[in-house]
C-alpha positions as CSV (number, residue, x, y, z in Angstrom):
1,X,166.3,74.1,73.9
2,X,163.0,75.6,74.4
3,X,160.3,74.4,76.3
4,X,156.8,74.4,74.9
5,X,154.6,75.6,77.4
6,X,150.3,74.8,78.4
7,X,149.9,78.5,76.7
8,X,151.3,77.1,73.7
9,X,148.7,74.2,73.7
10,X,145.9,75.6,74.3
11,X,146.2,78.7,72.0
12,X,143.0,78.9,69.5
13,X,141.6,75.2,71.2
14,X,137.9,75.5,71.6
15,X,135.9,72.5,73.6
16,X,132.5,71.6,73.4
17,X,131.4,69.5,76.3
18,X,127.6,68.8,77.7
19,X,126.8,67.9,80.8
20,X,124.3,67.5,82.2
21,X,124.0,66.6,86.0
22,X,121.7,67.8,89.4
23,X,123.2,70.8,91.6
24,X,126.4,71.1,89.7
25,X,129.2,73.1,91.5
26,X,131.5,75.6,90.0
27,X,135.0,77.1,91.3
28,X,135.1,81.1,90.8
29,X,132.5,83.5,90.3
30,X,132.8,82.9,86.7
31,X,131.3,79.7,86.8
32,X,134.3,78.6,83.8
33,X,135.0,75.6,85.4
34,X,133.2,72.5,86.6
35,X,134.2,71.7,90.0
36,X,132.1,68.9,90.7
37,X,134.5,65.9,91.6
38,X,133.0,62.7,90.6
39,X,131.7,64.6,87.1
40,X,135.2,66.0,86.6
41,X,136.7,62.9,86.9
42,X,134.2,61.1,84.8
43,X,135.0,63.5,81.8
44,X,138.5,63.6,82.2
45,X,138.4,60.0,81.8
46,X,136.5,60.0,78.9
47,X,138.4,63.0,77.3
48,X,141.7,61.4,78.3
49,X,140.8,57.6,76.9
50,X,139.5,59.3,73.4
51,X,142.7,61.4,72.6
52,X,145.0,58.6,73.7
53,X,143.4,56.7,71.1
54,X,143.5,59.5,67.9
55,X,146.7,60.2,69.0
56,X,147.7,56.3,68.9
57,X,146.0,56.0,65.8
58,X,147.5,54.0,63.2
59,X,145.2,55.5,60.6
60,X,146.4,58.1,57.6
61,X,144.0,60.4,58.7
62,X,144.3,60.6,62.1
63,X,148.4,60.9,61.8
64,X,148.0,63.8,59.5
65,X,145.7,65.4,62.1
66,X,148.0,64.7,65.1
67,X,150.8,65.6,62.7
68,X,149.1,69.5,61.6
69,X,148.3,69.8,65.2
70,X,152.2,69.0,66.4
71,X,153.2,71.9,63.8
72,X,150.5,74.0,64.9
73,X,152.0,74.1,68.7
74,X,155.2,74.1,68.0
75,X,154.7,77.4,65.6
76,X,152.7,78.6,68.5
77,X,155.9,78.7,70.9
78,X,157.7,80.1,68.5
79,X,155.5,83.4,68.1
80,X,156.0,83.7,72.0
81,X,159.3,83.2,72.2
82,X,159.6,85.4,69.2
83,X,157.2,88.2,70.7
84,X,159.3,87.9,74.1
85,X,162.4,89.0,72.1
86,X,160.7,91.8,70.4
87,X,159.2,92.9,73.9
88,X,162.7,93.0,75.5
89,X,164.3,94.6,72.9
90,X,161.8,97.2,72.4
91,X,162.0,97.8,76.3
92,X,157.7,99.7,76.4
93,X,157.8,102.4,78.6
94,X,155.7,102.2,81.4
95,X,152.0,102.8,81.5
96,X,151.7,105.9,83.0
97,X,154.4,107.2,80.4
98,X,153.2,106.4,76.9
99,X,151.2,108.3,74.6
100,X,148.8,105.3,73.7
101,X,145.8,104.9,75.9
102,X,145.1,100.9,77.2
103,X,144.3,98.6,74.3
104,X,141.3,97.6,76.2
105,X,139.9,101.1,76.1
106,X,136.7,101.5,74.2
107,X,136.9,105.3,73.6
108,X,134.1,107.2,72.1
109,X,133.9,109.7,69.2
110,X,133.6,113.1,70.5
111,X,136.2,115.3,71.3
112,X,133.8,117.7,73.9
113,X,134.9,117.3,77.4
114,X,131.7,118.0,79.2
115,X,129.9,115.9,76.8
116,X,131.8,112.6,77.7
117,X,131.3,109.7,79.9
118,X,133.7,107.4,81.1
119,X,132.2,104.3,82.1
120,X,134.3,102.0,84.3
121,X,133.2,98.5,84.1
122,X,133.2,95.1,86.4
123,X,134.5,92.4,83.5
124,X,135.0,91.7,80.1
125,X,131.7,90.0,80.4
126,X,130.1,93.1,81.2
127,X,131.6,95.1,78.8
128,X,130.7,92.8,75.9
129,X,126.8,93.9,76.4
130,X,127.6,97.4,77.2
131,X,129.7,97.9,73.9
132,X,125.9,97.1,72.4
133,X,124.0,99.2,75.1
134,X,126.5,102.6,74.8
135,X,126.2,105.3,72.6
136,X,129.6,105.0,71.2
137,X,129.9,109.3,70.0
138,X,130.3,109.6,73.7
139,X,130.1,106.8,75.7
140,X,133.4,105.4,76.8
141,X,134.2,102.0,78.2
142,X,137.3,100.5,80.6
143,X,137.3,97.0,82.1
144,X,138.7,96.2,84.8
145,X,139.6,92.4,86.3
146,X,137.9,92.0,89.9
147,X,139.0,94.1,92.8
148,X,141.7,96.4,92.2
149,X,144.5,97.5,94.4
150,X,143.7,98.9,97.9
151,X,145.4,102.5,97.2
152,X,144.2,103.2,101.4
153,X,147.0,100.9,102.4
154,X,149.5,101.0,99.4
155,X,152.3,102.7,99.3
156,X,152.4,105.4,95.8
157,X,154.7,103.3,94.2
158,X,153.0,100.2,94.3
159,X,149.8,102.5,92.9
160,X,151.5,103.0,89.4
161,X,153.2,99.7,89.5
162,X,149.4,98.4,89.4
163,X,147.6,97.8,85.9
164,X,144.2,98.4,86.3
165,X,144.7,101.8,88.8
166,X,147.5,102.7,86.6
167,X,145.0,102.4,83.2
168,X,142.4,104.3,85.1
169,X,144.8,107.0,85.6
170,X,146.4,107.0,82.0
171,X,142.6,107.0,80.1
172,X,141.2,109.9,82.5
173,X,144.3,111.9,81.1
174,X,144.8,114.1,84.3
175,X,147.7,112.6,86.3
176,X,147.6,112.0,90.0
177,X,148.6,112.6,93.4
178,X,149.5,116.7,93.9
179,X,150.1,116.8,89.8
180,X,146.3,116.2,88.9
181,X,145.2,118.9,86.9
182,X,141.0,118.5,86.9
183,X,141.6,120.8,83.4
184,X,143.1,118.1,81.4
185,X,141.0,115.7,82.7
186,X,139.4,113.6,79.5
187,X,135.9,113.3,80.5
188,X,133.1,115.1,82.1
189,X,131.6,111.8,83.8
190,X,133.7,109.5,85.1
191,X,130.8,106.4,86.3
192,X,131.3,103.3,88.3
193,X,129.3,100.5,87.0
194,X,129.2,97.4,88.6
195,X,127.5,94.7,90.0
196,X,124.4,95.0,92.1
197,X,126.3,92.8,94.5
198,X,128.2,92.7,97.6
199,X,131.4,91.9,94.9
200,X,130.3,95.2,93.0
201,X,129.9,96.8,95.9
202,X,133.5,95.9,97.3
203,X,134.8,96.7,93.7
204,X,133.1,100.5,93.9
205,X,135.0,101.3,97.4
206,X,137.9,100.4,95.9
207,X,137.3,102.9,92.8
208,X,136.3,105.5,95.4
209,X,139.3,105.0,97.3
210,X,141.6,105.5,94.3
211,X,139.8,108.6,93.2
212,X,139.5,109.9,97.2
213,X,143.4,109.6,97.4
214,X,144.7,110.5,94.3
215,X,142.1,112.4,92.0
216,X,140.3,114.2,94.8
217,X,139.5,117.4,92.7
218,X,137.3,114.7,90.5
219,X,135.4,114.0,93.4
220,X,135.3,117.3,94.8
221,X,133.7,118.6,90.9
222,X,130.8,116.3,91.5
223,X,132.3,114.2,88.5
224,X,132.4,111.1,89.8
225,X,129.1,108.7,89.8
226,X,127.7,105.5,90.4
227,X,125.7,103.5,88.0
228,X,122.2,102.4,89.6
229,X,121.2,99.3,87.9
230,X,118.0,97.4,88.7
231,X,117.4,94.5,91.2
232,X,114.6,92.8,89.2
233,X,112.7,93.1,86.3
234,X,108.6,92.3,86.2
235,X,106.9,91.3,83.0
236,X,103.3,92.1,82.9
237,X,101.7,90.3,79.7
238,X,99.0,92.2,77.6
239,X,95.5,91.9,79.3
240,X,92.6,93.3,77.3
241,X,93.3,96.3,75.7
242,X,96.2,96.8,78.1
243,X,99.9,96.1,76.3
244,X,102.6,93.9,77.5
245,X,104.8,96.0,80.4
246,X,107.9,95.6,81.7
247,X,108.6,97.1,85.2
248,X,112.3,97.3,86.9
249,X,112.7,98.0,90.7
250,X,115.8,99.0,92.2
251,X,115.2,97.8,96.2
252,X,112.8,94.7,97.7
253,X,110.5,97.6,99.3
254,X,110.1,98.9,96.2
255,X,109.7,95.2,94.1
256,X,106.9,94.7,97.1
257,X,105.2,98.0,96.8
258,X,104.9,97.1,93.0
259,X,103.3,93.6,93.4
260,X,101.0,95.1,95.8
261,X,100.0,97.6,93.4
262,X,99.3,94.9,90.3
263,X,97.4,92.6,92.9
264,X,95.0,95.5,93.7
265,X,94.6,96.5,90.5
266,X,93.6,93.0,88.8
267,X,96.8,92.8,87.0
268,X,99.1,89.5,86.7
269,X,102.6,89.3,86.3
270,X,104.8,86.3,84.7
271,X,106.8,84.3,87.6
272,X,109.6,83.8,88.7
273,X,110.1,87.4,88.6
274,X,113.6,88.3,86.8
275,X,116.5,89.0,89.8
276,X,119.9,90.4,88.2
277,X,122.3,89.1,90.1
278,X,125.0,91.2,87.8
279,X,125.5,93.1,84.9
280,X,126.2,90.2,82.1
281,X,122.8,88.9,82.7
282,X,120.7,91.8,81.3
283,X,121.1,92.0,77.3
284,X,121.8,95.3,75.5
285,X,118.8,96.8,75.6
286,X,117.8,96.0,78.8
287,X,121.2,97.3,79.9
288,X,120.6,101.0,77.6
289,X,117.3,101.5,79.0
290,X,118.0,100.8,82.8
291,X,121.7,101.8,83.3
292,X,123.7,103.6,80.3
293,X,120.9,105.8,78.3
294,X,120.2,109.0,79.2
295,X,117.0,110.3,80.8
296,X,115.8,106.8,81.9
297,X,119.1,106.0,83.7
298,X,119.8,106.7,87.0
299,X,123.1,107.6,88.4
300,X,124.5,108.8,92.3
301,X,126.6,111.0,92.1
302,X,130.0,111.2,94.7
303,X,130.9,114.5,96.5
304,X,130.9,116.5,99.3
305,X,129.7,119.4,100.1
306,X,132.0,121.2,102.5
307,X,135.3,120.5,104.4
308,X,133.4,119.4,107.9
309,X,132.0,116.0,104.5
310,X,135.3,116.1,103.6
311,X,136.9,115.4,106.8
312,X,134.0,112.4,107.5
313,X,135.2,110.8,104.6
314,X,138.4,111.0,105.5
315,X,137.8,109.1,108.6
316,X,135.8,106.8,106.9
317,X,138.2,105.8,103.7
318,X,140.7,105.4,106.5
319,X,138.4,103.1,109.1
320,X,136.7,101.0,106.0
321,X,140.1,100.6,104.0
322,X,142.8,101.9,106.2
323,X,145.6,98.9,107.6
324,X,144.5,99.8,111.4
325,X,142.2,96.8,111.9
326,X,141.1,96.8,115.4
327,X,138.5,100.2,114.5
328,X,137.6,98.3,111.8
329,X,136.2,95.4,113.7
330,X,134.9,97.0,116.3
331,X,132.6,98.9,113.6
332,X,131.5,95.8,112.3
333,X,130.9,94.4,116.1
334,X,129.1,97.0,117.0
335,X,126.1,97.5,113.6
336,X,126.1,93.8,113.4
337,X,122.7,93.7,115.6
338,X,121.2,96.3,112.8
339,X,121.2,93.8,110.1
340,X,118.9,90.7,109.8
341,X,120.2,87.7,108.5
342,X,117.8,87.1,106.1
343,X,118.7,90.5,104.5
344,X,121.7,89.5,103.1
345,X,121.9,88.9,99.8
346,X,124.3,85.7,99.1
């Protein structure tokens, strides 16, 4: 009576397929999938013709394989149909109400408020590095999947119904709305680090909003920061008795001013020049040294100073996120002539 499902199928199936073609396209900024028609096409035929035949396969071995596999899916529907009961009898209470934190929380060690950071994170393939990059006695780490929730336009309700704004509250431990209480709040730093992108950037005034709306006393306690990370990264080999340096800029003036700098003084520099496009491209270390370790990083913080700031962004939250759209446009009309073309970065 029960259905087996794709879920069911593809549980623990791993694929291994090269190849290799000019100016491949991909759907997603994930670059999982191969979107490429004629190639797609090409290995779905190939994939389809071999399995048809191991599946057809008269031989003992292959019928004992097709056979174990069979059992294997069909003991895979079970557990989620089994785990559905369980859920539905067990009725979890919502997110905002249980004492366990988010499974996906990588808490740290120490138990000293002003001593720990909560770093908010664009990804789970951004959090894999900076797992290896953070000092885990108290550095913290949540992921969180793309853009969350506009909270400017969203009603409360549709707030906590939210996953990713409702984990953010629940792991920063202070509530929201008119019942935040900055006291009970879990850690001394809460830091936005994302991509050095127009994505990240999207993803960071959507964090801002959520803070701005409903854990404004963060804000206002200068406890709320942004992770710098670098654009590009020079390599300088070792020349003479000079050793090998590595370099990071953060802007293309500053990249410029650098190169300028090596040319005058003699020095050469390995091309093409490194440009991080995001997070998941830089390795642990790279990551510690530029972004997460303290004393070399560099982080912005978010505040305001008095109630004339407070009141600007006010205006702004509601003009860059609010559900009027006509101020919005006529914003974007009007500062469209102060940016050059070749300055954006897509």
């Amino acid at each position: 009576k029960i259905r087996i499902e794709k879920e069911d199928v593809m549980a623990g199936l791993t694929a291994v397929v090269t190849v290799r073609l000019p100016e491949p396209q991909f759907e997603g900024q994930t670059k999982e999938v191969l979107g490429t028609p004629q190639v797609r096409q090409a290995v779905s035929s190939a994939v389809s013709s071999w399995m048809e035949k191991k599946f057809a396969s008269s031989k003992r071995d292959d019928k004992q394989q097709v056979f174990a596999l069979m059992e294997k899916v069909v003991g895979e529907m079970r557990a989620r149909v089994s785990a559905r009961h369980q859920k539905e009898i067990s009725r979890r209470k919502n997110a905002l109400e249980t004492s366990s934190l988010p499974a996906k929380l990588a808490d740290c060690r120490s138990n000293k408020v002003e001593d720990c950071e909560l770093f908010i994170v664009e990804g789970d393939s951004a959090l894999g590095t900076a797992k290896q990059a953070r000092s885990a006695d108290f550095q913290a780490l949540l992921p969180i999947r793309g853009k969350i929730l506009n909270t400017q336009k969203a009603s409360t309700s549709d707030m906590l119904s939210n996953a990713e704004c409702a984990a953010i509250i629940q792991v920063i431990g202070a509530g929201s709305g008119r019942s935040f209480d900055l006291d009970s709040a879990r850690y001394g730093k809460v830091i936005m680090m994302t991509d050095a992108d127009v994505d990240g950037a999207h993803i960071r005034t959507l964090l801002l909003t959520l803070f701005f709306r409903y854990m404004r006393p963060l804000i206002a306690a200068g406890r709320v920061y942004a992770a710098v990370p670098p654009l590009h990264r020079i390599e300088i080999p070792a020349q003479g008795r000079k050793k090998k340096e590595i370099i990071y800029t953060y802007s293309e003036e500053e990249l410029h001013q650098r190169l300028r700098a090596l040319a005058k003084s003699g020095r050469k520099y390995k091309e093409p020049i490194q440009r991080y496009k995001g997070l998941g491209e830089m390795d642990a270390s790279q990551l510690a040294e530029t972004t997460m370790q303290r004393g070399k990083r560099t982080l912005r913080q978010i505040t305001f100073a008095d109630e004339e700031a407070l009141q600007q962004a006010e205006n702004i939250f509601e003009l860059l996120m609010g559900s009027t759209v006509a101020p919005r446009r006529e914003f974007i009309v009007a500062g469209a002539d102060q940016l050059a073309a070749e300055q954006i970065d897509a």
